[in-house]
PyMOL Python script that loads the backbone (N, CA, C, O; Angstrom):
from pymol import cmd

cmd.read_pdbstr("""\
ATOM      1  N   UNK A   1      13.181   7.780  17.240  1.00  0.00           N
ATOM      2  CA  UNK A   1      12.109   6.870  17.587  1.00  0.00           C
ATOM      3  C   UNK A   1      12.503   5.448  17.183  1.00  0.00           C
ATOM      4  O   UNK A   1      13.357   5.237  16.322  1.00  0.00           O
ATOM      5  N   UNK A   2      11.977   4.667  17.710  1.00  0.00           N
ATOM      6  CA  UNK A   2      12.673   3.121  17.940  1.00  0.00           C
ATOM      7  C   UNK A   2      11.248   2.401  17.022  1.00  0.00           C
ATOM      8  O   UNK A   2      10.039   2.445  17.248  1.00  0.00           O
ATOM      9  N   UNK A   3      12.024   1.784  15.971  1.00  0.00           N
ATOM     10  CA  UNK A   3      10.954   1.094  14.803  1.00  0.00           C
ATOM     11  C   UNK A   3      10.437   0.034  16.080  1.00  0.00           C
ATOM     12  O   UNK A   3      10.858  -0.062  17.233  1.00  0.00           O
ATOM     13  N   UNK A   4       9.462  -0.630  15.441  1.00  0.00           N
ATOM     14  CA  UNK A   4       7.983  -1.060  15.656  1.00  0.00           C
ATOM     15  C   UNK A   4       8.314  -2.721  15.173  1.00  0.00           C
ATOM     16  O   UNK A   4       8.946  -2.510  14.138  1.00  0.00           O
ATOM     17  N   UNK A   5       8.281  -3.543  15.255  1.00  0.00           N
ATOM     18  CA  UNK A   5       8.549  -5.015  14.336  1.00  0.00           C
ATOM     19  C   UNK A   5       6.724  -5.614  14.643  1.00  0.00           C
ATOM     20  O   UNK A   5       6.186  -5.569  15.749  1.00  0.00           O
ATOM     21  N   UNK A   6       6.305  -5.943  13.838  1.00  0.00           N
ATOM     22  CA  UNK A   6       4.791  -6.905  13.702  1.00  0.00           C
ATOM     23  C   UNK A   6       4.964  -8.186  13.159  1.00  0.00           C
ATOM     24  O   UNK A   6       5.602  -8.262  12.108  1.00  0.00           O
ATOM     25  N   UNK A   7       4.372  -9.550  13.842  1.00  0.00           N
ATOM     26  CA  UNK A   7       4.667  -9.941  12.954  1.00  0.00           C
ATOM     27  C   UNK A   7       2.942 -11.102  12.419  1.00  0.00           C
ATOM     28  O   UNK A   7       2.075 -11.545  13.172  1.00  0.00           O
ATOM     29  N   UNK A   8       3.031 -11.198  11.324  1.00  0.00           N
ATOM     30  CA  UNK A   8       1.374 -10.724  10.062  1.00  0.00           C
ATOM     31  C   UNK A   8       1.452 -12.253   9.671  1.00  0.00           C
ATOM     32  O   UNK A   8       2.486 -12.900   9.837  1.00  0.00           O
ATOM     33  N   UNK A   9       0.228 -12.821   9.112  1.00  0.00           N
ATOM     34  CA  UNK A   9      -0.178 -13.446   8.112  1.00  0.00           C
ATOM     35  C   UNK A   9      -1.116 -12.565   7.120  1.00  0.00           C
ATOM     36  O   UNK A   9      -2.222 -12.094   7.383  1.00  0.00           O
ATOM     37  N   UNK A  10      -0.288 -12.455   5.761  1.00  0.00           N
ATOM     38  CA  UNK A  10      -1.267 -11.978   4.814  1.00  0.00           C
ATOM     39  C   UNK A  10      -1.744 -13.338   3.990  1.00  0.00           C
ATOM     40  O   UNK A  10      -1.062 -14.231   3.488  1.00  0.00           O
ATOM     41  N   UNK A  11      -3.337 -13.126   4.053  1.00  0.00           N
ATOM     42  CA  UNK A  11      -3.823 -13.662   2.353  1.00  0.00           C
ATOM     43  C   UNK A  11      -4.309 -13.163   1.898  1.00  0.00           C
ATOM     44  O   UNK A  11      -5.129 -12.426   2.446  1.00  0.00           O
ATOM     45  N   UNK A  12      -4.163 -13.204   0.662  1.00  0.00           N
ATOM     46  CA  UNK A  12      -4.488 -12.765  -0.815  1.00  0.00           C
ATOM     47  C   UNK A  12      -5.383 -13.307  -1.863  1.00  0.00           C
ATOM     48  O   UNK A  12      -4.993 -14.377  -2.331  1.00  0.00           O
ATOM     49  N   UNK A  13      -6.359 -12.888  -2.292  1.00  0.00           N
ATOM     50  CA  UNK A  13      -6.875 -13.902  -3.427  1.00  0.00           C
ATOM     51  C   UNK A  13      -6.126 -13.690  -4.999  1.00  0.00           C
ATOM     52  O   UNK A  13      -5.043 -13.154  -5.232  1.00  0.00           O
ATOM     53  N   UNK A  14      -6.787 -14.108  -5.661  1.00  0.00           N
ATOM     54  CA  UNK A  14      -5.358 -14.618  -6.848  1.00  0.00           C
ATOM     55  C   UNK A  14      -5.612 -13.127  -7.689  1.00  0.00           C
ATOM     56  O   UNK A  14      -4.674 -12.863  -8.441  1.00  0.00           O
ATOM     57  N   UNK A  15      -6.533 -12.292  -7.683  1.00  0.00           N
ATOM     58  CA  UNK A  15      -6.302 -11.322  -8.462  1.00  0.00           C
ATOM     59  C   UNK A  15      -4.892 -10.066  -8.029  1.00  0.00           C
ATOM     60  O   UNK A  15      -4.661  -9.013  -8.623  1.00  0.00           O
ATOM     61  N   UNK A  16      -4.268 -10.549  -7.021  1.00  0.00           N
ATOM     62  CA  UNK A  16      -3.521  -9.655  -6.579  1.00  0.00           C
ATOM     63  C   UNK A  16      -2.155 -10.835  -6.468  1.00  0.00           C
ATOM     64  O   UNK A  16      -1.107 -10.410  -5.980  1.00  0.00           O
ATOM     65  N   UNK A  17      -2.222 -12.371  -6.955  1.00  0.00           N
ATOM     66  CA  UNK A  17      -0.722 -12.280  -7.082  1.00  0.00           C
ATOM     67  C   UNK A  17       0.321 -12.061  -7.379  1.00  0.00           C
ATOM     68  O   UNK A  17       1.292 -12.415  -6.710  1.00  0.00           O
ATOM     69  N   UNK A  18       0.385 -11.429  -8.448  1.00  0.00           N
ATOM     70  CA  UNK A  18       1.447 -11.001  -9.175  1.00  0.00           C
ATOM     71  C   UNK A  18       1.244  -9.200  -9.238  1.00  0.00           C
ATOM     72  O   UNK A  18       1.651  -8.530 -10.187  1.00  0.00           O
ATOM     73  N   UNK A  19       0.609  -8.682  -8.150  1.00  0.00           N
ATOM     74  CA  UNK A  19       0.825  -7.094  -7.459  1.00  0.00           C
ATOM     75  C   UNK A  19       1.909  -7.626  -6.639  1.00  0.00           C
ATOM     76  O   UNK A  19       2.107  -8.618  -5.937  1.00  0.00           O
ATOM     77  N   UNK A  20       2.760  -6.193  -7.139  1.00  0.00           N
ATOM     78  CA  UNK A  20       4.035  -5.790  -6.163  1.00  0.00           C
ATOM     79  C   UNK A  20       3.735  -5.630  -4.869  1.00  0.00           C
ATOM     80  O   UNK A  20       4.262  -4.644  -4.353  1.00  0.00           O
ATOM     81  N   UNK A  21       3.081  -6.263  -4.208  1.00  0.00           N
ATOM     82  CA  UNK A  21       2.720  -5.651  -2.508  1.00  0.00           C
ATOM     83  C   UNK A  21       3.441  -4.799  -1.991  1.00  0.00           C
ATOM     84  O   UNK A  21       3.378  -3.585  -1.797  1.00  0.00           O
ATOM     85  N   UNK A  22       4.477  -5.988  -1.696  1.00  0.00           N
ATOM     86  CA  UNK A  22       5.183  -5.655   0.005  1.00  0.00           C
ATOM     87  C   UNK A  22       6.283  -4.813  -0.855  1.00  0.00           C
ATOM     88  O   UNK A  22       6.791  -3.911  -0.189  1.00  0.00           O
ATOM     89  N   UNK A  23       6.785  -4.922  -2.270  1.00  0.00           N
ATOM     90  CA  UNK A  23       7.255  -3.198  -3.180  1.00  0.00           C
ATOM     91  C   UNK A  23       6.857  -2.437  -2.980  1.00  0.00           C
ATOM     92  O   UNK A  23       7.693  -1.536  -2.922  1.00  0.00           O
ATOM     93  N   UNK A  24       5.517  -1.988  -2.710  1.00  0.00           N
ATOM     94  CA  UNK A  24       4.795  -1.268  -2.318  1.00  0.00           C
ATOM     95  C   UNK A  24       4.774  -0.922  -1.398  1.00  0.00           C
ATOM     96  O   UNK A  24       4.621   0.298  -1.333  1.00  0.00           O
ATOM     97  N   UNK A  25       4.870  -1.484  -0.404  1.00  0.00           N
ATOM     98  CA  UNK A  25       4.080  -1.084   1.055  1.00  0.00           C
ATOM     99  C   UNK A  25       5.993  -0.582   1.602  1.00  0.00           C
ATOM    100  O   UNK A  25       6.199   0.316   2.418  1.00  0.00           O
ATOM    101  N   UNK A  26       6.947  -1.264   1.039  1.00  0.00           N
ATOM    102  CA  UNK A  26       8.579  -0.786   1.276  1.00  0.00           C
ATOM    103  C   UNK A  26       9.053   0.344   1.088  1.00  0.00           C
ATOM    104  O   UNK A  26       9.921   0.978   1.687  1.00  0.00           O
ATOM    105  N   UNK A  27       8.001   0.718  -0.385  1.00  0.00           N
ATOM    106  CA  UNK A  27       8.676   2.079  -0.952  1.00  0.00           C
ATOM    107  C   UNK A  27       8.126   3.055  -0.977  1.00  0.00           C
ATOM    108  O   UNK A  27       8.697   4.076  -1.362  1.00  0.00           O
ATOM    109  N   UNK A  28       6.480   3.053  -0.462  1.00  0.00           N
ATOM    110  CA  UNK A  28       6.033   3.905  -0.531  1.00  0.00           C
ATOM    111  C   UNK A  28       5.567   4.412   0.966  1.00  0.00           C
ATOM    112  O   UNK A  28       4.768   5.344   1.060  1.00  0.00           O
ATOM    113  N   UNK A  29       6.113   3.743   2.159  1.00  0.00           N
ATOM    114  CA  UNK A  29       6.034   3.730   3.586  1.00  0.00           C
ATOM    115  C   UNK A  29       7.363   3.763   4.209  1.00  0.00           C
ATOM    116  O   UNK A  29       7.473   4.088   5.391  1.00  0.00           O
ATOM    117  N   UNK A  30       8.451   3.427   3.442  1.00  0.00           N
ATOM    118  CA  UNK A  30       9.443   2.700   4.257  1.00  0.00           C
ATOM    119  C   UNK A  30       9.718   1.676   5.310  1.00  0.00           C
ATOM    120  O   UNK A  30      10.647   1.582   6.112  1.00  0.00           O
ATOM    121  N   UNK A  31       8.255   0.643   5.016  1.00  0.00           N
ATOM    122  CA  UNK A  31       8.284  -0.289   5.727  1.00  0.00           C
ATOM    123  C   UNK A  31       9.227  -1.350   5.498  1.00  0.00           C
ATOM    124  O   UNK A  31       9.534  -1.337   4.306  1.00  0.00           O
ATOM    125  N   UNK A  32      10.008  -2.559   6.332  1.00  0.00           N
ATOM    126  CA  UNK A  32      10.974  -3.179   5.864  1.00  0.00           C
ATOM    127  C   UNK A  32      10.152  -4.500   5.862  1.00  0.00           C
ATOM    128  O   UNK A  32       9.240  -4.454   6.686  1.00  0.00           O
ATOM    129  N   UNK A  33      10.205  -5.379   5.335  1.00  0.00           N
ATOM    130  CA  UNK A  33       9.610  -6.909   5.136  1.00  0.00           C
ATOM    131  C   UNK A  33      10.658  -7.606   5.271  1.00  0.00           C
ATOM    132  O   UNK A  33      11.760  -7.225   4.875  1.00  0.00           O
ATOM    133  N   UNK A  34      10.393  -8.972   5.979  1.00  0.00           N
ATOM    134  CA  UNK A  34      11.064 -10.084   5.984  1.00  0.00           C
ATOM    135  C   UNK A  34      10.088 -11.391   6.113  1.00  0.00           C
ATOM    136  O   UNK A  34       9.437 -11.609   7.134  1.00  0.00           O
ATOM    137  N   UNK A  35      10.063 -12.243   4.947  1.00  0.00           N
ATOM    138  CA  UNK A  35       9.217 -13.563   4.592  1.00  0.00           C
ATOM    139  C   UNK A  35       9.849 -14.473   5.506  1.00  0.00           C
ATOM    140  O   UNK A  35      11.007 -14.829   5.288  1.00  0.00           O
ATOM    141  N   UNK A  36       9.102 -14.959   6.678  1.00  0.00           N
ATOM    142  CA  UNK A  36       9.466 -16.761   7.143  1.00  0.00           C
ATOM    143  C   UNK A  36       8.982 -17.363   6.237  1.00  0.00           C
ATOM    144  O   UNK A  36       9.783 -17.935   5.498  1.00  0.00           O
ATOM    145  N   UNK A  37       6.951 -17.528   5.802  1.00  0.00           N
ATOM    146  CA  UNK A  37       7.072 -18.490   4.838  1.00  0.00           C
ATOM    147  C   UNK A  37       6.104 -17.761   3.731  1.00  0.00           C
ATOM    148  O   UNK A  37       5.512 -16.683   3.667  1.00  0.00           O
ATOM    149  N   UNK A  38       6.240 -18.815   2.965  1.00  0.00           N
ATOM    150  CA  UNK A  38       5.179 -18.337   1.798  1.00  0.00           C
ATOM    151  C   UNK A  38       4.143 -19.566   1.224  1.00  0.00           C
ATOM    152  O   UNK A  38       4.590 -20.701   1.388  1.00  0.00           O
ATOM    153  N   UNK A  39       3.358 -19.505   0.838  1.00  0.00           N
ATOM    154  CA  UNK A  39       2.750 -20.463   0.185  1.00  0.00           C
ATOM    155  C   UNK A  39       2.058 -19.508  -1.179  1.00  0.00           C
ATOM    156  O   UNK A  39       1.320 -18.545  -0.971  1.00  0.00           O
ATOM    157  N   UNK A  40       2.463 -19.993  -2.613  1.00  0.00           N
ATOM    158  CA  UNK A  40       1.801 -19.104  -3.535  1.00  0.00           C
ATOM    159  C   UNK A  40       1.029 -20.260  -4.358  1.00  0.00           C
ATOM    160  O   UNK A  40       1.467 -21.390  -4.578  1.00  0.00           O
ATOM    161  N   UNK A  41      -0.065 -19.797  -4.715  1.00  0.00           N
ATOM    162  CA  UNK A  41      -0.322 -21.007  -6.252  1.00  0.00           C
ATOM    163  C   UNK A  41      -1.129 -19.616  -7.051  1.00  0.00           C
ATOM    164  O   UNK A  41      -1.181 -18.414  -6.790  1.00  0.00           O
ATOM    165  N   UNK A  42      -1.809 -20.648  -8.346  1.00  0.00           N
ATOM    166  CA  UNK A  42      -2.242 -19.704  -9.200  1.00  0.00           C
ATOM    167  C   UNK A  42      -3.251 -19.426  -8.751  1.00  0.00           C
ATOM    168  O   UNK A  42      -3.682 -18.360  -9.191  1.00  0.00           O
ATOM    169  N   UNK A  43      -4.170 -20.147  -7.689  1.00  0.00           N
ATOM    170  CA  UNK A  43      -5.322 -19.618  -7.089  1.00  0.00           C
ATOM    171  C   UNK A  43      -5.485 -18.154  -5.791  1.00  0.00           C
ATOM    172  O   UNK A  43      -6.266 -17.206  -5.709  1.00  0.00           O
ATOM    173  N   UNK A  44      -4.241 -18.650  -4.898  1.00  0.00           N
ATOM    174  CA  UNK A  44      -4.173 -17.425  -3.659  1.00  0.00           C
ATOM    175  C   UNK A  44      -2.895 -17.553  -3.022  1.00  0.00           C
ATOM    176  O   UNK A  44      -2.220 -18.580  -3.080  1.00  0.00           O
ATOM    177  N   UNK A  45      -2.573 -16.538  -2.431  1.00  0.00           N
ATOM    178  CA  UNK A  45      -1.302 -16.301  -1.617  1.00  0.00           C
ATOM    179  C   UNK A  45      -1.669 -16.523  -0.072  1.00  0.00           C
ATOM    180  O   UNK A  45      -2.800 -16.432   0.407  1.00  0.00           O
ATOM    181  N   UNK A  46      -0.453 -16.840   0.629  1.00  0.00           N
ATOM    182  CA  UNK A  46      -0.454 -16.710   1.777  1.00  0.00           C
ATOM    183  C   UNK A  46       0.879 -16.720   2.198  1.00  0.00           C
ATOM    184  O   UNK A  46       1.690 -17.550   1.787  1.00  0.00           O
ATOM    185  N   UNK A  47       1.211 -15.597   3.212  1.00  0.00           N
ATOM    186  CA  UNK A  47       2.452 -15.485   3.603  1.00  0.00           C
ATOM    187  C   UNK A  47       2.630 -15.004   4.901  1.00  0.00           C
ATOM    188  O   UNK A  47       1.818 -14.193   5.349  1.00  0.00           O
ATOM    189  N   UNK A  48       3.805 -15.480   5.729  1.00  0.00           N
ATOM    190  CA  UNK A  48       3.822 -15.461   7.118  1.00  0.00           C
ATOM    191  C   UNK A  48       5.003 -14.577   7.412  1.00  0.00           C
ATOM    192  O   UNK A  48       6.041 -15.235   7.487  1.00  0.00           O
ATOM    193  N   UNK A  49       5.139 -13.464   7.575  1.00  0.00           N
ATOM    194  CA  UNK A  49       6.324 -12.171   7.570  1.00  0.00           C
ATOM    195  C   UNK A  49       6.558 -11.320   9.384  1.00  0.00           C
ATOM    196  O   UNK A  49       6.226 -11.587  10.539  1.00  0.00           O
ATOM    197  N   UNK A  50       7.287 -10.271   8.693  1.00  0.00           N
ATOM    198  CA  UNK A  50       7.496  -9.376   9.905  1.00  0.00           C
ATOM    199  C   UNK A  50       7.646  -8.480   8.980  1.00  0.00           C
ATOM    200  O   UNK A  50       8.130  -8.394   7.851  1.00  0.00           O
ATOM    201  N   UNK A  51       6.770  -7.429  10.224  1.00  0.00           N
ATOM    202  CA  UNK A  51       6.643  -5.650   9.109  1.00  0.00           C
ATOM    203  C   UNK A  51       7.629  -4.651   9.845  1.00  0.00           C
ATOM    204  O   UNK A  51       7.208  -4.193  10.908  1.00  0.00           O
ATOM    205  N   UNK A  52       8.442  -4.394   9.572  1.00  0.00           N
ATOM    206  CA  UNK A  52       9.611  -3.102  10.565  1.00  0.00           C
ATOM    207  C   UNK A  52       9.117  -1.642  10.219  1.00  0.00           C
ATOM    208  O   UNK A  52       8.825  -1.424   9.043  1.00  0.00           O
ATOM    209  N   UNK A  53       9.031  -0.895  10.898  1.00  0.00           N
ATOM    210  CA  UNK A  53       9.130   0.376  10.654  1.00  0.00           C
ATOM    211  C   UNK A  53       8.322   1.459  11.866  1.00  0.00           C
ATOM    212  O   UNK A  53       7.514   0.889  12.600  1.00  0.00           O
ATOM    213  N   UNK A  54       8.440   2.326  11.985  1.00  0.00           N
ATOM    214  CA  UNK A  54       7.311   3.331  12.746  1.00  0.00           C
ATOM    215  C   UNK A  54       6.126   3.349  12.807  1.00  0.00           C
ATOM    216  O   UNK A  54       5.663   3.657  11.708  1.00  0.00           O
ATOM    217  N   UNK A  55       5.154   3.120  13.762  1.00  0.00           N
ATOM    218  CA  UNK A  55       3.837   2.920  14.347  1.00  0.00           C
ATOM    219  C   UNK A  55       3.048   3.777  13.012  1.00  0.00           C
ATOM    220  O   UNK A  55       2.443   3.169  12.128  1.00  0.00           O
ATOM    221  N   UNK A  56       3.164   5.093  13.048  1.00  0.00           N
ATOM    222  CA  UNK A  56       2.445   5.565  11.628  1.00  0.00           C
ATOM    223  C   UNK A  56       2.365   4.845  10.613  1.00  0.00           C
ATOM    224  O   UNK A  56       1.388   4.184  10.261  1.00  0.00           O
ATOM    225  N   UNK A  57       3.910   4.985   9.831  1.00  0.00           N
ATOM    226  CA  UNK A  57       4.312   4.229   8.558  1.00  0.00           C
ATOM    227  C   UNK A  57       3.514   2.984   8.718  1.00  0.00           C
ATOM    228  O   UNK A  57       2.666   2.766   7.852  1.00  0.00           O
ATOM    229  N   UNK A  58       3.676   1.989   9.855  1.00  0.00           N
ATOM    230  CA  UNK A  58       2.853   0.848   9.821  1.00  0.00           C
ATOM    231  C   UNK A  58       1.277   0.362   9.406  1.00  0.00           C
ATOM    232  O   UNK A  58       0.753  -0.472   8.667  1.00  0.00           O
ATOM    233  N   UNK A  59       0.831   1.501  10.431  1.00  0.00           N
ATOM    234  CA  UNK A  59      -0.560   1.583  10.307  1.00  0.00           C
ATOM    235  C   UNK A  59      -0.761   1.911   9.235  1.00  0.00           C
ATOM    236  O   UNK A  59      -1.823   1.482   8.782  1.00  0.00           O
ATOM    237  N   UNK A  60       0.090   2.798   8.288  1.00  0.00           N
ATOM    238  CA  UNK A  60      -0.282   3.066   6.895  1.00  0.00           C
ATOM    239  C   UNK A  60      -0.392   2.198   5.791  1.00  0.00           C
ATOM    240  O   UNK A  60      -1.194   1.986   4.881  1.00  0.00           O
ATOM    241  N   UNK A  61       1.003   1.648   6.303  1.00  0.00           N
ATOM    242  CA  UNK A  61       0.979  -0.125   5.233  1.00  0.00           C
ATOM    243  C   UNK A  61      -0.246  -1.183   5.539  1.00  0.00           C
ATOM    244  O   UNK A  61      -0.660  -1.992   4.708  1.00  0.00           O
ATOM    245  N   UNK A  62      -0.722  -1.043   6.802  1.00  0.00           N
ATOM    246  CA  UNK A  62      -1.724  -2.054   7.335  1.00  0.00           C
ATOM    247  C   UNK A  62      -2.953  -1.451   6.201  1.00  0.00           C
ATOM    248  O   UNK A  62      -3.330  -2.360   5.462  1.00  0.00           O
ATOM    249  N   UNK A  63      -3.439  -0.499   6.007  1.00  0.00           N
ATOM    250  CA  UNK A  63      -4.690   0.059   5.613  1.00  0.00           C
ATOM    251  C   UNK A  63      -4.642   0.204   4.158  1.00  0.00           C
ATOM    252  O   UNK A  63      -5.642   0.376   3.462  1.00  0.00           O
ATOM    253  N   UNK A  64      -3.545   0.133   3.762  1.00  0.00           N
ATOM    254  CA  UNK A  64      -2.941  -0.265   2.197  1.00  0.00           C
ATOM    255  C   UNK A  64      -3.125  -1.653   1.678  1.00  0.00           C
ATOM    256  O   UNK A  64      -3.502  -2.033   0.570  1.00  0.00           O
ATOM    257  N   UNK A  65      -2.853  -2.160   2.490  1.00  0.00           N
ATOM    258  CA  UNK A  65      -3.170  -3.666   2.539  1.00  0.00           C
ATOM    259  C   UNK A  65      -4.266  -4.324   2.379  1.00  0.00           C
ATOM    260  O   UNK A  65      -4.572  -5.295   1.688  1.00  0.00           O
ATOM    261  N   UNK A  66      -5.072  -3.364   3.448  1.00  0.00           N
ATOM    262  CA  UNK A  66      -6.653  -3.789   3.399  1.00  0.00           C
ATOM    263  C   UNK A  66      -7.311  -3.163   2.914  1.00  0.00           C
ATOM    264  O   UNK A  66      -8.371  -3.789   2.929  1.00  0.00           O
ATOM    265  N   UNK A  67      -7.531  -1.882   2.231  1.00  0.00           N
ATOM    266  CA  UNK A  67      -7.696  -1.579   1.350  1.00  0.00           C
ATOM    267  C   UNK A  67      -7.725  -2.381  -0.456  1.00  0.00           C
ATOM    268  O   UNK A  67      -8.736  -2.332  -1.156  1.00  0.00           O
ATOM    269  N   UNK A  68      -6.897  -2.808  -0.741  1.00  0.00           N
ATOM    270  CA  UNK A  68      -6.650  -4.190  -2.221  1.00  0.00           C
ATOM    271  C   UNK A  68      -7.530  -5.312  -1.376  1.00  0.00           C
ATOM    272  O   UNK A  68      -8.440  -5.890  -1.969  1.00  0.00           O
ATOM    273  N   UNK A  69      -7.338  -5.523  -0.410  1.00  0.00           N
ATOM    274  CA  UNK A  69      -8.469  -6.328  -0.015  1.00  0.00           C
ATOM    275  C   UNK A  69      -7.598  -7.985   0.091  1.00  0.00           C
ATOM    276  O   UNK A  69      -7.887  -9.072  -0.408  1.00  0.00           O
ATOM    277  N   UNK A  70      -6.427  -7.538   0.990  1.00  0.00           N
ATOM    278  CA  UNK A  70      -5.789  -8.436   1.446  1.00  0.00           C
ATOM    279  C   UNK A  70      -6.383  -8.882   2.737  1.00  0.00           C
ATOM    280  O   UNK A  70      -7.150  -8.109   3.312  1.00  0.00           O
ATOM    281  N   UNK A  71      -6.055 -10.297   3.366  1.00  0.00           N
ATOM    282  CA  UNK A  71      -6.439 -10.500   4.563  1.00  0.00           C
ATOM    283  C   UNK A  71      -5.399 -10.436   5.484  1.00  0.00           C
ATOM    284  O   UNK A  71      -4.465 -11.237   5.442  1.00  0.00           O
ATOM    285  N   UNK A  72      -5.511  -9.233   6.610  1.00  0.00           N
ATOM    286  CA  UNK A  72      -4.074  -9.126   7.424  1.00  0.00           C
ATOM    287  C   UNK A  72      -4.400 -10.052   8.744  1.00  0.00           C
ATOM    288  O   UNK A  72      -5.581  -9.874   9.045  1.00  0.00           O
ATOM    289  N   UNK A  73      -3.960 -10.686   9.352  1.00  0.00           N
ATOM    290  CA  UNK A  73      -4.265 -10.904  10.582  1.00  0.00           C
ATOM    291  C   UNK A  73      -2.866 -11.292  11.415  1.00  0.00           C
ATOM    292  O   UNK A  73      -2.114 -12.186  11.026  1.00  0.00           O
ATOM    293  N   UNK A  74      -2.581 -10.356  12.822  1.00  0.00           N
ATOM    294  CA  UNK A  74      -1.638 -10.117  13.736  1.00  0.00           C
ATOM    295  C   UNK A  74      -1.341 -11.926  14.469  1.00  0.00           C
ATOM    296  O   UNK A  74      -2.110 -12.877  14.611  1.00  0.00           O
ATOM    297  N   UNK A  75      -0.300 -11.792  14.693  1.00  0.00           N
ATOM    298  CA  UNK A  75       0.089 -13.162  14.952  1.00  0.00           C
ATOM    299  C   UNK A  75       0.716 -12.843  16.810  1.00  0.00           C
ATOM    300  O   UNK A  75       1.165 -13.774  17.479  1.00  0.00           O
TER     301      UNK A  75
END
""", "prot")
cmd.dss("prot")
cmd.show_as("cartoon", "prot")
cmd.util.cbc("prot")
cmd.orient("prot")
């Protein structure tokens, strides 16, 4: 099966900056991440990526995501 590429803006509010996310969402999905940009401060995150992996695995990382109560939105 032929991986899936998305590509996301996550934000974050500051209780989750310094959570391992996208460690997370890599190792426990086998999703692959790649950052174009980032913007971090001590208040909130925001980051502009691409998610690789299989339509499942994906959707799984997506609901992981939103679940912590990240903001995903498809670009």
């Amino acid at each position: 099966m032929a991986a899936t590429i998305r590509k996301l803006t996550l934000s974050f509010p500051q209780k989750l900056i310094r959570e391992p996310i996208l460690h997370n969402i890599s190792t426990r999905y086998g999703v692959v991440f790649n950052i174009s940009k980032a913007n971090v401060s001590d208040e909130h995150g925001y980051l502009e990526l691409s998610l690789e992996g299989d339509n499942d695995a994906l959707e799984r990382a997506l609901k992981y995501l939103h679940d912590l109560g990240v903001t995903v939105e498809e670009k």
